[in-house]
N, C-alpha and C positions, 0 to 999 in steps of 0.2 A: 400404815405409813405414818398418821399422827405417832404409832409408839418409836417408830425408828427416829425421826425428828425429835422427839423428846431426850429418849435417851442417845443420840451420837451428838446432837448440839450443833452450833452453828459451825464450828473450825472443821468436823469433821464432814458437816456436809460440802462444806467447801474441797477439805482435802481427795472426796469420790467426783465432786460435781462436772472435772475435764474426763471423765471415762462415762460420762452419760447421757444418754443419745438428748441431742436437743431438746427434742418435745416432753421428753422426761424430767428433764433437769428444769425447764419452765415451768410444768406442773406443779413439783415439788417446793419451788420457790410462790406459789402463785396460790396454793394452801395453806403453806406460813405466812402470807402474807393477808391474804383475805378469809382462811379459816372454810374454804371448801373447795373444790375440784373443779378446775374449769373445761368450760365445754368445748374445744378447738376444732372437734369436726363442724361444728354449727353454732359460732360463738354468738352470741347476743348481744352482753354489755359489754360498754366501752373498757373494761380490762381486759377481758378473752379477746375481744378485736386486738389490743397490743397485742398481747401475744402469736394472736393470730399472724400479722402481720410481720412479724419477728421471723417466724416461722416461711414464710409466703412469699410475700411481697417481694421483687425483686425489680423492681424497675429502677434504673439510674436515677429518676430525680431523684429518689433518696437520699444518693448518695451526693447530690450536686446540695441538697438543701442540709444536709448536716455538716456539712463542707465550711466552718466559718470563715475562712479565706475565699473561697471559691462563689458563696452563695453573694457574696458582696455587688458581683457582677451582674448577677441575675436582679438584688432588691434593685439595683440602681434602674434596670432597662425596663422595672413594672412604676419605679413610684419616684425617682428620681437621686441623685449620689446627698441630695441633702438629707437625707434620711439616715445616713450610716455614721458611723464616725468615725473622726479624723484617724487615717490609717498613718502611721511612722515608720514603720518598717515592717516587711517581711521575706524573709525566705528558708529556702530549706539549711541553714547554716546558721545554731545558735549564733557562732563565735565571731559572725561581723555584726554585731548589733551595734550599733553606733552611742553608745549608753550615754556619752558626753554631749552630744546633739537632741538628747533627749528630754523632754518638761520634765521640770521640776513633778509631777506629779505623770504617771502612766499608769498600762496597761499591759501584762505581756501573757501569752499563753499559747498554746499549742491550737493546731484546726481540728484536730481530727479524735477530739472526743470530747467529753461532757468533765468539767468541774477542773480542767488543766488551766490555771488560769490565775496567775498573782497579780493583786492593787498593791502598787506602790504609793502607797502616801505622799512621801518624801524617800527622794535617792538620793540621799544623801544619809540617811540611815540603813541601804542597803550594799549589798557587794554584787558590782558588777559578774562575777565570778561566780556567784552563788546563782546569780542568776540564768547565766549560758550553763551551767552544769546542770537545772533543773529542766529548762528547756530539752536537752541534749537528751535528757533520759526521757523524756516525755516524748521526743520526736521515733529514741529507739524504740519506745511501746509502741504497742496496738491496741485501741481502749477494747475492754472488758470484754474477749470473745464469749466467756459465760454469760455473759448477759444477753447473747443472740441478737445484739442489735446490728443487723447484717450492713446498715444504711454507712455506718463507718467505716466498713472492712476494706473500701477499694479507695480509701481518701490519700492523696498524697502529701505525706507529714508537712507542714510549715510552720515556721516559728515567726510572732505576730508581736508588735505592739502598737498601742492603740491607743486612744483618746481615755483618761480619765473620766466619767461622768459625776455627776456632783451639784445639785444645788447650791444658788447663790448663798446658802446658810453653812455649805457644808458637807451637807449629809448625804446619804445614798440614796438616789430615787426611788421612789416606786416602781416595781416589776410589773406591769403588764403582760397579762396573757390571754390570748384571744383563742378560744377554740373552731375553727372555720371548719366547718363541715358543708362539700360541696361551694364552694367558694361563699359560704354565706356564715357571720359570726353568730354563733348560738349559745355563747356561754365566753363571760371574761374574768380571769384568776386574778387577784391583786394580791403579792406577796409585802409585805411587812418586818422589817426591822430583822430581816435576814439575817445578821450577824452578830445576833442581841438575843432577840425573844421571837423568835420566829410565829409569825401567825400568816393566815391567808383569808382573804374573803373572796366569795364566788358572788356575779352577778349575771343577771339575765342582759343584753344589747341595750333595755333598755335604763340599767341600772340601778334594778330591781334587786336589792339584795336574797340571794338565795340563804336558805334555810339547811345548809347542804356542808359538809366539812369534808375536805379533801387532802387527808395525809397530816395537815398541819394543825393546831386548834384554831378555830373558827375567832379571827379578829373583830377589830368595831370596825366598823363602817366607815367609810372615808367619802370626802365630797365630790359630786361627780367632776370629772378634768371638762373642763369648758372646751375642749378642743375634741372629746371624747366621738365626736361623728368624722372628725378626718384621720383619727385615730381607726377607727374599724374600715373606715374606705383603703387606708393603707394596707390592717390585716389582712382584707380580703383581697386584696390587686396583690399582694402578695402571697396569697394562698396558691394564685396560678387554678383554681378552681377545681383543684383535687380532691376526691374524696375525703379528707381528714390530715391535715397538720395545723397544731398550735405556732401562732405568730408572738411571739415575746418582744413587747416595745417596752422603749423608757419614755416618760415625759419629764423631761428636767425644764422644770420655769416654762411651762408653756414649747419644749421643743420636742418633738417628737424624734425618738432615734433607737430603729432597728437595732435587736438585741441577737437573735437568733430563730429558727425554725426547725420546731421539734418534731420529729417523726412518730419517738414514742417516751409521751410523757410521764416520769414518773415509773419509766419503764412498766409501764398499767401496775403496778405493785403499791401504788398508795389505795390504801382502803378509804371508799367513799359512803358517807353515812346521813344518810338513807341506804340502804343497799336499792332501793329502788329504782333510785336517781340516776346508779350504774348502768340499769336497765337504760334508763330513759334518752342518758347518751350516749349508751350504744346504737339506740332507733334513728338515730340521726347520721351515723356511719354508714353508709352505702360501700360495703368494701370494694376497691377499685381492683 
C-alpha cells in the first residue's frame, strides 16, 4: 500500500477515493497521515477512536452539535445566550442578506461544515454579490463526504452572519480548545497567529504546558486567561457529558464566546508526537 501511495500520488488517490468502501478509504488516508495502520476493530488512540467514530457513531447529537446554527440553541439552554455571538442574520437564502444593515466589520459562513467561513474586515472593500454567490455554492454542497464525517450529512444548509471578534488591539483572539472527555476537560489546545505563522500549544486543566505537538509546530507559552476556570466550567456544561467532543472558545479581553463543537478533530489525521500521547488520549475516550 505505502508503494501504491508513493507512486499514484495525492490527485490520483483522490481521483479512486469515491469508489472505495469507507473503512478503506480512512485507512489509506490514516497511514499517510500517521505512517501506520490503524486498528478500527479495537481502536485504542485517540486517532483510531476518530475514525472509529466516523465509521460508527450515529447518534443525532452529532449532528445537532456540528450544526453551527442549530448548536446555538443548545450552548444557550447549558451556559447561557451571553456566550455566543451576536447573530445578524440567517437563513437558508443567500440572496436576502441584508448587506446594508450590516457592521462595518462581520462574519458570514455556511452551518454545515468546517472552514466555510469569510472575515470581512471592512465591506466596503468587498462585493455584496461575491458574497451571496459564495454562500449559494456552499449552501449547494455537502461538506467533504470522503472525509466520512457522518455528524454533517443530515445538517439543514443555512447561510450565517455573525459578530466580528477582535481584540481591543485589533487582532484575532486566541482559539481555545478544550478536549472534554466524559464531561470532564483533560487536555486544552491554544492555537496561534492562524493566519500568519500557525503554531499551537497543548496544556494540561491545569495549565501545565505539555511537552506534546499536535499537527502544528509547537508555539511559546502564553499566560494563563484569568478567567481560564469559568472557561472550562463552560466547556464542560457544554460537552452535555458525552463521551468525547472538543468545545472551541474565544476569550476576547476577558469575554468568553462559544466558537463551535467538534466531533472529530482534525479529522484524527493530525500526527501527535509523542506517538504515545496518542495512546494516552485515546485512555480517556470511553467510546459512547
Amino acid at each position: 500500500m505505502n508503494t501504491l501511495l508513493a507512486s499514484s500520488g495525492k490527485a490520483a488517490f483522490w481521483k479512486l477515493a469515491p469508489f472505495l468502501p469507507d473503512e478503506l478509504r480512512l485507512k489509506i488516508l490514516f497511514l499517510k497521515e500517521h505512517g501506520s495502520w490503524p486498528n478500527l476493530a479495537e481502536p485504542r488512540t485517540f486517532s483510531e477512536k476518530v475514525q472509529w467514530r466516523k465509521l460508527h457513531d450515529r447518534r443525532a447529537l452529532l449532528t445537532m452539535f456540528a450544526d453551527k446554527y442549530g448548536v446555538r440553541e443548545y450552548v444557550a439552554g447549558k451556559v447561557g445566550e451571553k456566550y455566543l455571538t451576536r447573530l445578524y442574520w440567517a437563513s437558508s437564502d443567500p440572496a436576502t442578506m441584508p448587506f446594508d444593515d450590516l457592521p462595518q466589520r462581520f462574519v458570514v459562513k455556511a452551518n454545515h461544515g468546517t472552514r466555510w467561513n469569510i472575515l470581512v474586515k471592512d465591506k466596503r472593500e468587498v462585493s455584496r454579490d461575491a458574497l451571496v454567490a459564495q454562500l449559494a455554492e456552499w449552501l449547494r454542497s455537502r461538506y467533504p463526504a470522503l472525509h466520512c464525517e457522518w455528524g454533517y450529512r443530515n445538517i439543514a444548509p443555512m447561510a450565517l452572519a455573525e459578530e466580528y471578534l477582535s481584540t481591543a488591539a485589533g487582532d484575532i483572539p486566541p482559539d481555545y480548545k478544550f478536549f472534554v472527555f466524559g464531561g470532564r476537560v483533560r487536555m486544552i489546545q491554544v492555537d496561534l497567529d492562524r493566519f500568519t505563522a500557525h503554531s499551537r500549544c497543548l496544556y494540561d486543566p491545569q495549565w501545565n504546558l505539555l511537552p506534546v505537538v499536535l499537527g502544528y509546530p509547537k508555539g511559546v507559552g502564553i499566560q494563563r486567561p484569568e478567567n481560564l476556570d469559568e472557561m472550562i466550567w463552560c466547556a464542560e456544561q457544554c460537552s452535555g457529558g458525552v463521551d468525547f467532543v472538543r468545545v472551541d472558545l474565544y476569550n476576547v479581553d476577558g469575554r468568553i464566546v462559544f466558537g463551535e463543537l467538534t466531533n472529530y478533530p482534525g479529522g484524527g489525521l493530525e500526527r501527535i508526537t509523542p506517538a504515545s500521547f496518542d495512546a494516552e488520549l485515546g485512555s480517556w475516550w470511553k467510546l459512547g
